[in-house]
C-alpha positions as CSV (number, residue, x, y, z in Angstrom):
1,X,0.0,0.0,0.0
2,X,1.3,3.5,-0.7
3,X,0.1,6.6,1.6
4,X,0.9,10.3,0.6
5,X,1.0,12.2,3.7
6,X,1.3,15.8,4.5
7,X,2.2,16.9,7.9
8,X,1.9,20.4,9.8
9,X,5.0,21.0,12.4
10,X,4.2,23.0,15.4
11,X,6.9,24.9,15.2
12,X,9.4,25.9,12.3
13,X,12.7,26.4,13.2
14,X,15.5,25.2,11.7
15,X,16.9,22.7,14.2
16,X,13.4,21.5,14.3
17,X,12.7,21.2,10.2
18,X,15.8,19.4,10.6
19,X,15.2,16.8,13.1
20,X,12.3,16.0,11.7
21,X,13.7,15.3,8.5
22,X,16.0,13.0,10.0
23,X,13.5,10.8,11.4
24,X,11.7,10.9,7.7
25,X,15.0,9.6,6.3
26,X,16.2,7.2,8.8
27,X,12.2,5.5,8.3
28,X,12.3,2.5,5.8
29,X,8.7,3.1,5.3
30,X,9.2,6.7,4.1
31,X,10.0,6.5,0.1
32,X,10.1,10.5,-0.3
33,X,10.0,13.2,1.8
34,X,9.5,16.6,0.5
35,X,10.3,20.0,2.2
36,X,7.3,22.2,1.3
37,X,5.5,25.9,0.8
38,X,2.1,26.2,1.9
39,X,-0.3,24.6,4.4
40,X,1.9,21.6,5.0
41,X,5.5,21.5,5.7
42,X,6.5,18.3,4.6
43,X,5.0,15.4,2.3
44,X,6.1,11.8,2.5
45,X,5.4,9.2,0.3
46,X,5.3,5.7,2.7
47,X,5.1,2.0,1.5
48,X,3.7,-0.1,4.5
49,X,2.3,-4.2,3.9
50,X,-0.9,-3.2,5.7
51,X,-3.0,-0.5,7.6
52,X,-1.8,-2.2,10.8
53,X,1.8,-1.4,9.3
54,X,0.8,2.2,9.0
55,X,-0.8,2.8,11.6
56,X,2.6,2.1,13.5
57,X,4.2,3.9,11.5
58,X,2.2,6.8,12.0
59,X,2.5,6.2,16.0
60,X,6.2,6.2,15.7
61,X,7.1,9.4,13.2
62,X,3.9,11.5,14.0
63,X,2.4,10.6,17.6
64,X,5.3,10.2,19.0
65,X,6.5,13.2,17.8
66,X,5.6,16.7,19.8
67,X,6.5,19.1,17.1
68,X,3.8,17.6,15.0
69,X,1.0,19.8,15.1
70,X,-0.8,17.9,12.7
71,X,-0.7,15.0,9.7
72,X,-3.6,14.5,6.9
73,X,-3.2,10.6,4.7
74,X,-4.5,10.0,2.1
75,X,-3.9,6.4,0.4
76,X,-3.2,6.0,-2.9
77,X,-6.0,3.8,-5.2
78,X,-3.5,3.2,-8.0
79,X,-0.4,4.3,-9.6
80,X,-1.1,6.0,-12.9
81,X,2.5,7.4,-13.5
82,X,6.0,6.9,-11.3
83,X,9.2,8.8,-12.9
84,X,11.6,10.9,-11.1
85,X,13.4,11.5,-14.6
86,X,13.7,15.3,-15.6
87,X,12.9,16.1,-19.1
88,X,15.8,17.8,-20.3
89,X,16.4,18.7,-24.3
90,X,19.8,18.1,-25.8
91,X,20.7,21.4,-28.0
């Protein structure tokens, strides 16, 4: 199963933006993690087997964590285009 995830810090600070980026990238679970503008700070892409997988995952990165003020999933029904290549055209 694959869950996009955005999630609303409590507080912005550097040092804080920072540790919770760690955690994102340390978590097997989390495939991408994106630093954004707007209502959320952060979007993760996550892979877990089940919701039962999830849902610890969401207790260990988001619950656990204090400086998460909020996190809004939504799951994904089906994958209708992957690439990370950028289209780039040769002069």
């Amino acid at each position: 199963m694959t869950f996009v995830v955005m999630v609303e810090l409590e507080r912005e600070r550097l040092d804080q933006i920072d540790a919770f980026t760690r955690r994102a990238e340390a978590e097997p679970m989390v495939q991408q993690c994106y630093y954004l503008t707007g209502e959320a700070d952060f979007c993760l892409i996550c892979t877990a087997s089940d919701m039962a997988a999830f849902e610890e995952l969401t207790k260990r990165l988001f619950f656990e964590d204090s400086n998460v003020r909020r996190f809004r999933t939504s799951v994904v029904m089906g994958r209708k285009k992957i690439g990370l290549e950028v289209p780039i055209e040769k002069s």
